[in-house]
C-alpha beads as a LAMMPS data file, in Angstrom:
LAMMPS data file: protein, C-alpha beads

418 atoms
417 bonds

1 atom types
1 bond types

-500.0 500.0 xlo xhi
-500.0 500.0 ylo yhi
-500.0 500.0 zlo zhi

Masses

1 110.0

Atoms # bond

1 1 1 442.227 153.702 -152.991
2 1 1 443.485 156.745 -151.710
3 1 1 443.977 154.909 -147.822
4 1 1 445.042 151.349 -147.606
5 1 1 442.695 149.946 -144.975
6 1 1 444.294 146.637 -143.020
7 1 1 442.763 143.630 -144.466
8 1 1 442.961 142.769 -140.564
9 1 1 440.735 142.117 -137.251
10 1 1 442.437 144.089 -135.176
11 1 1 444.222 147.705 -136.397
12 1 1 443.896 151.152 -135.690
13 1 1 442.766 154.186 -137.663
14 1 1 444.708 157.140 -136.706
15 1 1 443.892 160.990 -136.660
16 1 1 439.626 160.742 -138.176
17 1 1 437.556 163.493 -138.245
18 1 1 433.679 162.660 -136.870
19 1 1 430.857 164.472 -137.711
20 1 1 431.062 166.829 -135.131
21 1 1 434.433 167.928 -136.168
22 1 1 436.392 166.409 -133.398
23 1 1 439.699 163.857 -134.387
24 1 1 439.724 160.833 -132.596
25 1 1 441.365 157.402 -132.952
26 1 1 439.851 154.436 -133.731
27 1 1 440.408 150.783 -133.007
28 1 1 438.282 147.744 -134.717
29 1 1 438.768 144.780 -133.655
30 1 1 436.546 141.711 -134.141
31 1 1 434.440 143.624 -136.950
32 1 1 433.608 146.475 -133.871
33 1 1 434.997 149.680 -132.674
34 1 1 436.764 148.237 -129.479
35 1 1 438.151 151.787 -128.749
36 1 1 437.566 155.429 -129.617
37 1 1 440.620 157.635 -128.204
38 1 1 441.898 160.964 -128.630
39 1 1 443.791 161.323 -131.620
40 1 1 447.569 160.621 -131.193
41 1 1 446.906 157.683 -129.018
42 1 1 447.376 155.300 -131.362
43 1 1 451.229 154.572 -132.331
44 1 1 450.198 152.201 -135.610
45 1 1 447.796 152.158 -138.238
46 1 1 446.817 153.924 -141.023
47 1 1 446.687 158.111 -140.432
48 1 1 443.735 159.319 -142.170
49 1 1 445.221 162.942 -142.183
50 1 1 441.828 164.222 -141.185
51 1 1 439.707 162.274 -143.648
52 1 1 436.205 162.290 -142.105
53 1 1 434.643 158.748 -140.656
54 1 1 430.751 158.928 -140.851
55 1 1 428.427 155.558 -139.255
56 1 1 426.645 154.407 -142.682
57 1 1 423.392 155.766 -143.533
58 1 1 420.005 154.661 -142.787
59 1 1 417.340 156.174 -145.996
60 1 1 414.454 155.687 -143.998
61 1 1 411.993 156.641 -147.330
62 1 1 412.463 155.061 -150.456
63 1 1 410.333 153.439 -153.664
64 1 1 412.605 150.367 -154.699
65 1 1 409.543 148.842 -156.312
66 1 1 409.195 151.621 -158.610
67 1 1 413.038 152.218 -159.019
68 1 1 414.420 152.882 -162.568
69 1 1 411.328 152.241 -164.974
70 1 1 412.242 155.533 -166.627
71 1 1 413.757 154.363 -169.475
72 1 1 410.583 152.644 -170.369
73 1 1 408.232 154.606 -168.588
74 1 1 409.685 158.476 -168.205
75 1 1 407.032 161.144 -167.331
76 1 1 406.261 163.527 -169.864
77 1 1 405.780 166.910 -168.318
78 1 1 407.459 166.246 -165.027
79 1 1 404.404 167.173 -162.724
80 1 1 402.763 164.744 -160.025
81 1 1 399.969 163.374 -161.830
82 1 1 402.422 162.782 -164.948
83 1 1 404.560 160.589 -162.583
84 1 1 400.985 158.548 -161.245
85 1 1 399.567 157.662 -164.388
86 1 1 403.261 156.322 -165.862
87 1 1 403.719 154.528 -162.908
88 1 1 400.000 152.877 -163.080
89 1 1 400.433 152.035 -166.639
90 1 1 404.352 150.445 -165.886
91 1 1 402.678 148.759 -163.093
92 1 1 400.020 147.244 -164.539
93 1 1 402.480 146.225 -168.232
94 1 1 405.634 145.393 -166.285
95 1 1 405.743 144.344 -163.073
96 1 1 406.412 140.930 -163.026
97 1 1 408.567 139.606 -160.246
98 1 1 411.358 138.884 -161.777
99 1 1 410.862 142.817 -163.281
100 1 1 410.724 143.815 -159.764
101 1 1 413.135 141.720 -158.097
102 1 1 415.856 142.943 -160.485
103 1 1 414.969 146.543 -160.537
104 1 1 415.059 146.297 -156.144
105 1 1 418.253 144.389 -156.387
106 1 1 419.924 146.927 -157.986
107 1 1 419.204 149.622 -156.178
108 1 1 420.083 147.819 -153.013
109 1 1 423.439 147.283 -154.437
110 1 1 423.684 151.310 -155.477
111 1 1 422.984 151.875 -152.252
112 1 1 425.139 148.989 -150.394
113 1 1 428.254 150.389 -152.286
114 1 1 427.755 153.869 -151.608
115 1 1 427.411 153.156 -147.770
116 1 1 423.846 152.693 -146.802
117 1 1 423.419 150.238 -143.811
118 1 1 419.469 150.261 -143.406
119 1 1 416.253 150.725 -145.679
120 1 1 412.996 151.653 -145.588
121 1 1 410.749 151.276 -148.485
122 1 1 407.212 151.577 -149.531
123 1 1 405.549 149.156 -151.714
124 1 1 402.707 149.890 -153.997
125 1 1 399.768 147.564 -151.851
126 1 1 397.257 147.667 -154.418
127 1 1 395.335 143.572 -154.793
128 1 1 396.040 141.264 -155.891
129 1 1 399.129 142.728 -157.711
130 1 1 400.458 143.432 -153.933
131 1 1 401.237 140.084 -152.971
132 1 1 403.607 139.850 -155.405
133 1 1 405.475 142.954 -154.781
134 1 1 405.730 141.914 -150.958
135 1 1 406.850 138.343 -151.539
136 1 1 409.684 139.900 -153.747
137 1 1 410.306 142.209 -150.652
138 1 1 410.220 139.304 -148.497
139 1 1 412.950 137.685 -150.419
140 1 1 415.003 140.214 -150.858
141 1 1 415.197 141.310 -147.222
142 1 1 416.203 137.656 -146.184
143 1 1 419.079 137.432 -148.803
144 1 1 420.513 140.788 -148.010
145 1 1 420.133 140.428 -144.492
146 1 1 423.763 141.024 -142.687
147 1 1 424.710 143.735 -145.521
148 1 1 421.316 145.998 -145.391
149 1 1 418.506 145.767 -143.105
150 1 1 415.348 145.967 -144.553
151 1 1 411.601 147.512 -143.945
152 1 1 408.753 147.774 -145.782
153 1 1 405.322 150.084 -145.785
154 1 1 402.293 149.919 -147.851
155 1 1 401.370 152.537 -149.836
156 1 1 397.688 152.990 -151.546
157 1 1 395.183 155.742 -151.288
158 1 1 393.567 155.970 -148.016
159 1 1 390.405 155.209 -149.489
160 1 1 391.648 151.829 -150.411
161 1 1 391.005 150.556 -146.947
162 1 1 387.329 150.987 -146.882
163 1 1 385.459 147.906 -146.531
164 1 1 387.048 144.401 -146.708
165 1 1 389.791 145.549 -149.051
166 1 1 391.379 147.504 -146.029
167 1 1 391.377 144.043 -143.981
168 1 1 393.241 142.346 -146.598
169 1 1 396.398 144.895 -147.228
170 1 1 396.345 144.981 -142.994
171 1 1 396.479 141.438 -143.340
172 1 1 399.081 141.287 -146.278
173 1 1 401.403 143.638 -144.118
174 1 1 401.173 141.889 -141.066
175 1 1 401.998 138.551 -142.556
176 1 1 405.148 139.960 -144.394
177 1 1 406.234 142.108 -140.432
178 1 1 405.646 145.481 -142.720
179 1 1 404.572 148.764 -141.213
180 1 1 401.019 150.296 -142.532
181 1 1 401.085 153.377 -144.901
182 1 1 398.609 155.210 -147.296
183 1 1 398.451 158.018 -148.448
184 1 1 396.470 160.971 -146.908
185 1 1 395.554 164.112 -149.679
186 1 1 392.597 166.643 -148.788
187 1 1 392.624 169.476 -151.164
188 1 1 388.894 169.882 -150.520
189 1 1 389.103 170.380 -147.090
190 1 1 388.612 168.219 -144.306
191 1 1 385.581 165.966 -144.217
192 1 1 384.099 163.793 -141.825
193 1 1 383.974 160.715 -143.915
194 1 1 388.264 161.455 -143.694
195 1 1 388.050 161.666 -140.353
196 1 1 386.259 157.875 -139.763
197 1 1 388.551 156.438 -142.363
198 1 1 391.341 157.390 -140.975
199 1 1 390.178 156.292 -137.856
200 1 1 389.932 152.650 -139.137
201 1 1 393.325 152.455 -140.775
202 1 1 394.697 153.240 -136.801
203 1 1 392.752 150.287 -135.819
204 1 1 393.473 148.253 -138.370
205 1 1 397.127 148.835 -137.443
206 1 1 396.327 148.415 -133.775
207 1 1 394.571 145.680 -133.830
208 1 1 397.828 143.815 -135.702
209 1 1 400.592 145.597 -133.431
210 1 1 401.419 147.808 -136.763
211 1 1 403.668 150.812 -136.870
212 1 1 402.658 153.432 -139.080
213 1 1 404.328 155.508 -141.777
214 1 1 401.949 157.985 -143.781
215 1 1 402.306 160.020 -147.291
216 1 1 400.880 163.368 -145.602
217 1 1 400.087 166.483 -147.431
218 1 1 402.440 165.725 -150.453
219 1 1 400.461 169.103 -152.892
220 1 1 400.839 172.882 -152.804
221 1 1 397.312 173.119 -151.381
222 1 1 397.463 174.752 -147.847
223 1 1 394.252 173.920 -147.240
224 1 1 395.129 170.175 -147.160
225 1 1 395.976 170.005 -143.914
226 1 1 395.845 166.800 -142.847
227 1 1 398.514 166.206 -140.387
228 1 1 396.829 168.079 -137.946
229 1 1 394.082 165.397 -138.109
230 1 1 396.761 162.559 -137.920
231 1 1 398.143 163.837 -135.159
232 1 1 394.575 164.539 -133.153
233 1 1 393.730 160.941 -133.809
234 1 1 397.244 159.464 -132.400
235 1 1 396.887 161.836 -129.469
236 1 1 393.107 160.611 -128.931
237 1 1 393.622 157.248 -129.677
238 1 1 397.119 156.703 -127.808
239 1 1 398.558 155.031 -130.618
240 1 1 401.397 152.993 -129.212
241 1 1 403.120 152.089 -132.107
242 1 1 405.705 154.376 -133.957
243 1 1 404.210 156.957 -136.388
244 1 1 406.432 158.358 -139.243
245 1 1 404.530 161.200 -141.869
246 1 1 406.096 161.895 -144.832
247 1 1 406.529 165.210 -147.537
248 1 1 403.953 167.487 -145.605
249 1 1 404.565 169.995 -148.452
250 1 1 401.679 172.316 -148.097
251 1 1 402.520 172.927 -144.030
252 1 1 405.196 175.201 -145.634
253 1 1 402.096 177.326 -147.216
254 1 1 399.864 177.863 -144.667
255 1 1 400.325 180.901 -142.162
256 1 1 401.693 181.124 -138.934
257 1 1 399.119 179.988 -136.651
258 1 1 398.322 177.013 -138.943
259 1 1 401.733 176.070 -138.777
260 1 1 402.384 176.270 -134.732
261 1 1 399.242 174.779 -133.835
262 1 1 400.668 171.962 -136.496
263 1 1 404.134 171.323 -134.968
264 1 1 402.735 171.503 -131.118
265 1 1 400.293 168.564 -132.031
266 1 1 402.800 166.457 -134.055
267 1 1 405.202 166.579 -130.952
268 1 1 402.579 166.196 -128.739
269 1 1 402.116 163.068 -130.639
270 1 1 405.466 161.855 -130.738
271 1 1 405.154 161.819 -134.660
272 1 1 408.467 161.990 -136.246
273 1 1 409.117 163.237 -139.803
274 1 1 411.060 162.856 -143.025
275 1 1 411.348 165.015 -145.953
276 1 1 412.390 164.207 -149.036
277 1 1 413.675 167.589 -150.395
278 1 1 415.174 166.681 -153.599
279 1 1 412.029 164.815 -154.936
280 1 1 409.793 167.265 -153.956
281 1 1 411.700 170.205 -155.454
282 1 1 411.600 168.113 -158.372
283 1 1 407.813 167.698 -158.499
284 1 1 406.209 170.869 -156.372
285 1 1 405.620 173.901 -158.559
286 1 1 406.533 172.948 -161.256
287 1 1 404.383 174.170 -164.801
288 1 1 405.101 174.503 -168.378
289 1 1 407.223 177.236 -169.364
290 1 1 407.340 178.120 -165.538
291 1 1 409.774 178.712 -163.043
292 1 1 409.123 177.025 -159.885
293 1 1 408.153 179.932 -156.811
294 1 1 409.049 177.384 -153.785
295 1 1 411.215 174.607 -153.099
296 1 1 408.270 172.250 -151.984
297 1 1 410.138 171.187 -148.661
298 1 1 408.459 170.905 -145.195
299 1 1 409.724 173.145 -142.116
300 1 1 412.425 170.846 -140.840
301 1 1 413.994 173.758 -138.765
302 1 1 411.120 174.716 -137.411
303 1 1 410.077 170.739 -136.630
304 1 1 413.230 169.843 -134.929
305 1 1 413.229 173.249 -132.733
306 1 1 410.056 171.820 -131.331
307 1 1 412.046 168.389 -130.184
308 1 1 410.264 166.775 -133.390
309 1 1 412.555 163.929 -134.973
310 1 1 413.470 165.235 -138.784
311 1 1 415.193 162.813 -141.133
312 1 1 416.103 162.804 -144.791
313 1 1 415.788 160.683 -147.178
314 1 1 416.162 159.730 -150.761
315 1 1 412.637 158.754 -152.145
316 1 1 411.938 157.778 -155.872
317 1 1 414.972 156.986 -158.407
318 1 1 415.032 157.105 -162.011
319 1 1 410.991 156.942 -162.399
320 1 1 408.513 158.573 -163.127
321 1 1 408.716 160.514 -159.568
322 1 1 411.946 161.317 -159.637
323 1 1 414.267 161.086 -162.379
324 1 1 417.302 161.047 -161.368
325 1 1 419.130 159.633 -158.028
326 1 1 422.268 157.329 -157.093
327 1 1 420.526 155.688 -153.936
328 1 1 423.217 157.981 -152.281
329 1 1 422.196 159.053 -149.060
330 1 1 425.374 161.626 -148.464
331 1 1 423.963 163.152 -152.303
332 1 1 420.670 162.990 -150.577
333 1 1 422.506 165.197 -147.470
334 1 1 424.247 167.706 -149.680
335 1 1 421.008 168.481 -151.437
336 1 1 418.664 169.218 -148.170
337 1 1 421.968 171.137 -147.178
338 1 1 421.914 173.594 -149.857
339 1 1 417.452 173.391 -150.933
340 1 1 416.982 174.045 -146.627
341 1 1 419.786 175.685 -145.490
342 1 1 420.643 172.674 -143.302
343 1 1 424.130 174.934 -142.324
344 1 1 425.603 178.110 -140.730
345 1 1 426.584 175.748 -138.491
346 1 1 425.435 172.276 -140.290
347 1 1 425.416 170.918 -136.639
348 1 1 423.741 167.824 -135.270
349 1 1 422.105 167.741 -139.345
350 1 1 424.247 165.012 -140.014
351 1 1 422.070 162.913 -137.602
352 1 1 419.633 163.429 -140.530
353 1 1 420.537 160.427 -142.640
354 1 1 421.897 158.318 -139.854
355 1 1 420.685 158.580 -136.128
356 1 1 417.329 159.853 -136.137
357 1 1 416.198 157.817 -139.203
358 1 1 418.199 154.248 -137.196
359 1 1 416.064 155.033 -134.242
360 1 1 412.856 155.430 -136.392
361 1 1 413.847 151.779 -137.727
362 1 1 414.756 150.199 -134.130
363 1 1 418.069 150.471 -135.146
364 1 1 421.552 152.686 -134.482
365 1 1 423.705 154.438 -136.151
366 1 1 426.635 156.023 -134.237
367 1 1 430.090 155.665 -133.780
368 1 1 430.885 154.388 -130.639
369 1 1 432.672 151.919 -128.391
370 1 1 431.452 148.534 -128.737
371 1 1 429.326 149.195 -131.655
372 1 1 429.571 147.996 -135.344
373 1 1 432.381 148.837 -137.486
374 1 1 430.198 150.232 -140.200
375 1 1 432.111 153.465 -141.332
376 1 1 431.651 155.415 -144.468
377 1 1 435.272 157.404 -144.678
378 1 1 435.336 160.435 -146.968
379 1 1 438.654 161.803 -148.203
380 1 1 436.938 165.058 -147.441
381 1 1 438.406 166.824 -143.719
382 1 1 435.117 168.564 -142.699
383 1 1 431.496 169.400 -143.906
384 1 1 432.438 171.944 -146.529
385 1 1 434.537 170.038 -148.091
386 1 1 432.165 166.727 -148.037
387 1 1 429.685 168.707 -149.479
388 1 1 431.332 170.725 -152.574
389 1 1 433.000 167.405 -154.134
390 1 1 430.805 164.092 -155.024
391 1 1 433.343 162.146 -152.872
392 1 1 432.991 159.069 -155.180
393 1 1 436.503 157.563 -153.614
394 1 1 435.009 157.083 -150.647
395 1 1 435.810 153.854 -148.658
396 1 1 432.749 152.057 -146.461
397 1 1 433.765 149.760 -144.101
398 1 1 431.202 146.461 -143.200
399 1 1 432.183 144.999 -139.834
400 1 1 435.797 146.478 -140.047
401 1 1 436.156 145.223 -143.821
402 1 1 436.158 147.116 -146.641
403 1 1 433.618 146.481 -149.090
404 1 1 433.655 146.826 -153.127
405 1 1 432.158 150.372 -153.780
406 1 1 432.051 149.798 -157.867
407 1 1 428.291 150.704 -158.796
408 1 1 426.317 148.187 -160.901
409 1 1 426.780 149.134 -164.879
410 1 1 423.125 150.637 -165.920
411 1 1 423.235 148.162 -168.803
412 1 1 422.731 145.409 -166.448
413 1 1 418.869 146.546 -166.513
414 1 1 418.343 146.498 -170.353
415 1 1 416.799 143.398 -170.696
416 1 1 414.016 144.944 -168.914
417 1 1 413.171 147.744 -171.202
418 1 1 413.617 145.860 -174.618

Bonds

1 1 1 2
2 1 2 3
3 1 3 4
4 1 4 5
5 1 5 6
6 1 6 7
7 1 7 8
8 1 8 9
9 1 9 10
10 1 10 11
11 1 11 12
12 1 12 13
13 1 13 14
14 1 14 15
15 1 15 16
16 1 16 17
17 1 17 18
18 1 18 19
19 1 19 20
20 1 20 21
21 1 21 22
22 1 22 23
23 1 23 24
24 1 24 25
25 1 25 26
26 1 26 27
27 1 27 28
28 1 28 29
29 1 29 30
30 1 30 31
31 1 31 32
32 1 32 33
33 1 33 34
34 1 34 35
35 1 35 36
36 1 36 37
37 1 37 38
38 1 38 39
39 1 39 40
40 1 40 41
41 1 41 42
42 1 42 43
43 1 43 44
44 1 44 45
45 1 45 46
46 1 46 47
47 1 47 48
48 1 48 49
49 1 49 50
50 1 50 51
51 1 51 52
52 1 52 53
53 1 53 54
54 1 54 55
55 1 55 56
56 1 56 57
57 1 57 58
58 1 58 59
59 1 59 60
60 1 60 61
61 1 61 62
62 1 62 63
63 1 63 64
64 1 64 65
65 1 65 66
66 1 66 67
67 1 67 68
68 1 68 69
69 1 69 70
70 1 70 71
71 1 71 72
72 1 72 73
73 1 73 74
74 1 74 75
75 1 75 76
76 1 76 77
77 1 77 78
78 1 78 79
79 1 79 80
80 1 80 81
81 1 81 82
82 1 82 83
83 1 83 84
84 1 84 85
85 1 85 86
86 1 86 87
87 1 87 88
88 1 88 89
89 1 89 90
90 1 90 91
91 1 91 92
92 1 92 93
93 1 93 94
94 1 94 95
95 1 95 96
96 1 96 97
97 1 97 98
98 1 98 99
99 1 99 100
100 1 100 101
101 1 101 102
102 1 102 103
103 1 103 104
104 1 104 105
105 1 105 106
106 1 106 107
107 1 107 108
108 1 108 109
109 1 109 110
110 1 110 111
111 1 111 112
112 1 112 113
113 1 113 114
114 1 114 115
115 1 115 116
116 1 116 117
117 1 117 118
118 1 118 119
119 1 119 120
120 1 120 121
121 1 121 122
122 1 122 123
123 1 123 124
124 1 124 125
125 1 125 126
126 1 126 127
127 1 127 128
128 1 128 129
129 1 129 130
130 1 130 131
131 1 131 132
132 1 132 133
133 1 133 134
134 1 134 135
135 1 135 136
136 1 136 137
137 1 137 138
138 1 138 139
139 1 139 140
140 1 140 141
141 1 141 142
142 1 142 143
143 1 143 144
144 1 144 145
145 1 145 146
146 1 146 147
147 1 147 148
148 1 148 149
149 1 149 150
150 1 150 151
151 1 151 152
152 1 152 153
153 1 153 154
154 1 154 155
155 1 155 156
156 1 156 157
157 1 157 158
158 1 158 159
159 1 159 160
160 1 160 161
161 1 161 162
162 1 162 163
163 1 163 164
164 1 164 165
165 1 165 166
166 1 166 167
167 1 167 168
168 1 168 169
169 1 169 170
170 1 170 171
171 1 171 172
172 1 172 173
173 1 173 174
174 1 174 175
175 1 175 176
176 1 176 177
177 1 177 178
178 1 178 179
179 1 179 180
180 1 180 181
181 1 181 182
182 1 182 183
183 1 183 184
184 1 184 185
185 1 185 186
186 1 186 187
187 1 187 188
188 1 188 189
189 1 189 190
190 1 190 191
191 1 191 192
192 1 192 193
193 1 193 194
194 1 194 195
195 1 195 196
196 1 196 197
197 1 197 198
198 1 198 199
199 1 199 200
200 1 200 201
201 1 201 202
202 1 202 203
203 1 203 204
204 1 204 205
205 1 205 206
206 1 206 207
207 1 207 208
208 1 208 209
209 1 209 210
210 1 210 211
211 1 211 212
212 1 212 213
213 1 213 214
214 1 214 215
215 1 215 216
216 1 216 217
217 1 217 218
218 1 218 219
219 1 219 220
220 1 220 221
221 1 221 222
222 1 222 223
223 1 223 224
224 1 224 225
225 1 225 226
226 1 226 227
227 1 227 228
228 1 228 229
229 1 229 230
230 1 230 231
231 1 231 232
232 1 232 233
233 1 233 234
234 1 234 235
235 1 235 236
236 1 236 237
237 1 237 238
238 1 238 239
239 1 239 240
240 1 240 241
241 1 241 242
242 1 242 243
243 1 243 244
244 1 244 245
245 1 245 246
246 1 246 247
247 1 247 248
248 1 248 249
249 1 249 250
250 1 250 251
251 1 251 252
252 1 252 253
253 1 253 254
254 1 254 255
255 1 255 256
256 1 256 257
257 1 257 258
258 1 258 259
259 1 259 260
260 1 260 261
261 1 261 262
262 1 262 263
263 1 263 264
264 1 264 265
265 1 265 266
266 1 266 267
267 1 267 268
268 1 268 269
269 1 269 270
270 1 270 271
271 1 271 272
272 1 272 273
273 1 273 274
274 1 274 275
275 1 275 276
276 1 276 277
277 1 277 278
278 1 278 279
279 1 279 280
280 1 280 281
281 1 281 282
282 1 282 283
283 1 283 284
284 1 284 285
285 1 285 286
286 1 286 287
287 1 287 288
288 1 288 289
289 1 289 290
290 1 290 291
291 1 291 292
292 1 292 293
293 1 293 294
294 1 294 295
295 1 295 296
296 1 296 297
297 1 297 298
298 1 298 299
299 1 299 300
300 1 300 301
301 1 301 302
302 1 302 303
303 1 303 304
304 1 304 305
305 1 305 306
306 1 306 307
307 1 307 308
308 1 308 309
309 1 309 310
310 1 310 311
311 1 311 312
312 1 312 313
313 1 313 314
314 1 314 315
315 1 315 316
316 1 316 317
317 1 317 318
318 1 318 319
319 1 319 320
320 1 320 321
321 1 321 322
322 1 322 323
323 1 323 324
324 1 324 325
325 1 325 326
326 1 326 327
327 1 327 328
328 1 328 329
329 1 329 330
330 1 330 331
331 1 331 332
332 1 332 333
333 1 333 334
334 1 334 335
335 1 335 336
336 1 336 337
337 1 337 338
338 1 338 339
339 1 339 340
340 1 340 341
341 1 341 342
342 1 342 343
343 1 343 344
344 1 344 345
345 1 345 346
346 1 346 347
347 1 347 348
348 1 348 349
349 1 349 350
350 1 350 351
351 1 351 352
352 1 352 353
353 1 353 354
354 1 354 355
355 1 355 356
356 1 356 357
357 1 357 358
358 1 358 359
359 1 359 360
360 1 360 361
361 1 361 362
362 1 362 363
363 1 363 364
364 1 364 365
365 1 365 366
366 1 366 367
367 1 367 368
368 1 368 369
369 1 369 370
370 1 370 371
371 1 371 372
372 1 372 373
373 1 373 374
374 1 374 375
375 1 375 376
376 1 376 377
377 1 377 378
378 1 378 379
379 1 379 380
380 1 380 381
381 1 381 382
382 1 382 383
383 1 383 384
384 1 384 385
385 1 385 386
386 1 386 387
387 1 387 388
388 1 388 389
389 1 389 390
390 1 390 391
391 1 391 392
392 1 392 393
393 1 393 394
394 1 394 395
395 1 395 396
396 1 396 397
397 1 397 398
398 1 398 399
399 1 399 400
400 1 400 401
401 1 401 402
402 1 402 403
403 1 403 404
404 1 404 405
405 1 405 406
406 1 406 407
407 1 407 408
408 1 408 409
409 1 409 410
410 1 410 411
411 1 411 412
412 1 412 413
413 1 413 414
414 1 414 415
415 1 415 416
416 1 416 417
417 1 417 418
């Protein structure tokens, strides 16, 4: 460790950089930050020389279900519908719930070491298969409570929730305290039969005091456009709850008055968003033999200039979706950095994987007096330095403590794929 950290309740951390670039000294005591002073004002402690302290991160979009099948499942040409159809056939061969439960575990603990503090998942809702998969969630989010707080969403086709099928996955998320999701594609064009369906999935949610957190627009199609819809029906409806979209790839494609009319309705709606740029990069545009011609991520400058609350997040890891991934939300960071030019200056960004996504969850995420000691400290001084090296020695404190960062061994999952 390149910092010894007191194995104490009460010390000081002399001379940290935050986020914003200011130093300031910081005292924990009782597992909180009892005082955050200009730096110099503390005469003991450990001097960080600089060495930036970050609150931990909150990946407010992830697929722990799905999480590292791709050793036995990889997807053979890379594209979308490659990843569905290895997924399905996983699904359907492998999921057991000890499968599961393992393969969620371990990604909690990837995530736990690098310094992630809260969790948002989806869960593939398709019956009866479903009530497995959110029993697993269920006990997973009880034994990790304290270390990582956990939520999870549904996620199914919209049309899934027709008839008495969409009752029962209502019901299923309710009973497990899960936020509704689906998924909402329209590369035909908008039809009226959408519009009444998705009409019933808001008062399904209503009806169960459900948030809502939607797969929007996730194609190349700019004619797909249906967060405008989504947003109408919140507006119309005045959904109370909290409504999170996801992806909302194609807004990037459409043209200019497509686009405004877009962002005015989703902030009219109080709709916030989260991208996921290195999973779509991975799976937008791409073709055989073919260089990709866009970078698949939604307008996140132009969303948060219209007072529109943009996170990032992580997404899929090693599956079909996604093949690579660490469950590192500051990898996740220095990706939408550099794929959305997230700098020049990087600014309030940072809020990005920690803030904006804690306040999506009912949570926080700040450093501040009287709040958790839950610090991720980089040996890097400032931004661009954070984001040109990995910064694998970083130290994350839990409650003033710090924690083992050593990442679970790969092989530990074997078993799974013999």
């Amino acid at each position: 460790m390149w910092t010894m950290i007191p194995d104490a309740s009460d010390y000081w951390l002399r001379n940290a950089s935050l986020a914003d670039g200011t130093r300031a000294d910081l005292c924990i005591r009782d597992g909180l930050i009892a005082s955050l002073a200009p730096a110099g004002t503390a005469e003991e402690g450990p001097d960080l020389r600089g060495a930036m302290a970050l609150p931990c991160f909150v990946d407010v979009h992830t697929h722990l279900d799905k999480g590292h099948i791709w050793p036995r499942s990889p997807n053979p040409d890379g594209t979308f519908a490659g990843a569905l159809a290895a997924v399905m056939g996983d699904r359907e061969k492998s999921w057991s719930a000890d499968d599961m439960e393992a393969r969620f575990a371990f990604g909690l603990r990837c995530a736990y070491a690098h310094g992630t503090g809260a969790i948002r998942t989806h869960l593939d809702t398709y019956l009866p298969h479903a009530r497995e998969s959110w029993a697993v969630f269920s006990r997973l989010r009880d034994a990790w409570s304290g270390r990582i707080a956990l939520q999870a969403v549904s996620i199914c086709p919209i049309e899934r929730f027709a008839g008495d099928e969409g009752e029962a996955i209502a019901d299923l998320v309710a009973e497990h305290g899960g936020i509704l999701g689906f998924v909402t594609r329209a590369e035909g064009g908008i039809t009226q039969e959408f519009e009444q369906l998705l009409d019933r999935c808001f008062a399904l949610a209503e009806a169960r005091g459900l948030d809502l957190d939607l797969h929007v627009d996730e194609n190349d199609a700019a004619e797909a456009a249906t967060l405008p819809v989504v947003a109408r029906t919140a507006i119309r409806r005045r959904f109370k709850g909290h409504l999170q979209v996801g992806h909302v790839c194609s807004l990037a494609l459409q043209n200019d008055a497509a686009i405004a009319e877009t962002i005015r309705l989703v902030a009219e709606a109080g709709i916030s968003v989260v991208s996921l740029p290195m999973c779509n990069m991975y799976l937008q545009s791409r073709g055989a033999r073919r260089t990709p011609r866009w970078r698949g991520v939604t307008l996140l400058h132009e969303l948060a200039a219209a007072g529109v609350p943009v996170s990032v997040a992580s997404d899929n890891c090693r599956d079909p979706f996604y093949a690579y991934g660490d469950h590192d939300m500051l990898e996740v960071f220095r990706e939408a950095v550099r794929i959305a030019h997230l700098d020049h200056p990087i600014g309030r960004w940072p809020d990005a994987v920690a803030a904006t996504p804690a306040r999506v969850m009912g949570r926080e995420a700040a450093i501040r007096e009287g709040g958790p000691a839950d610090l991720v400290i980089l040996r890097a001084r400032a931004w661009h330095e954070a984001l040109s090296r990995q910064q694998g020695d970083r130290i994350v404190l839990r409650a003033g403590r710090t924690i083992d960062t050593a990442l679970p061994d790969y092989a530990e999952l074997d078993r799974l794929f013999a």
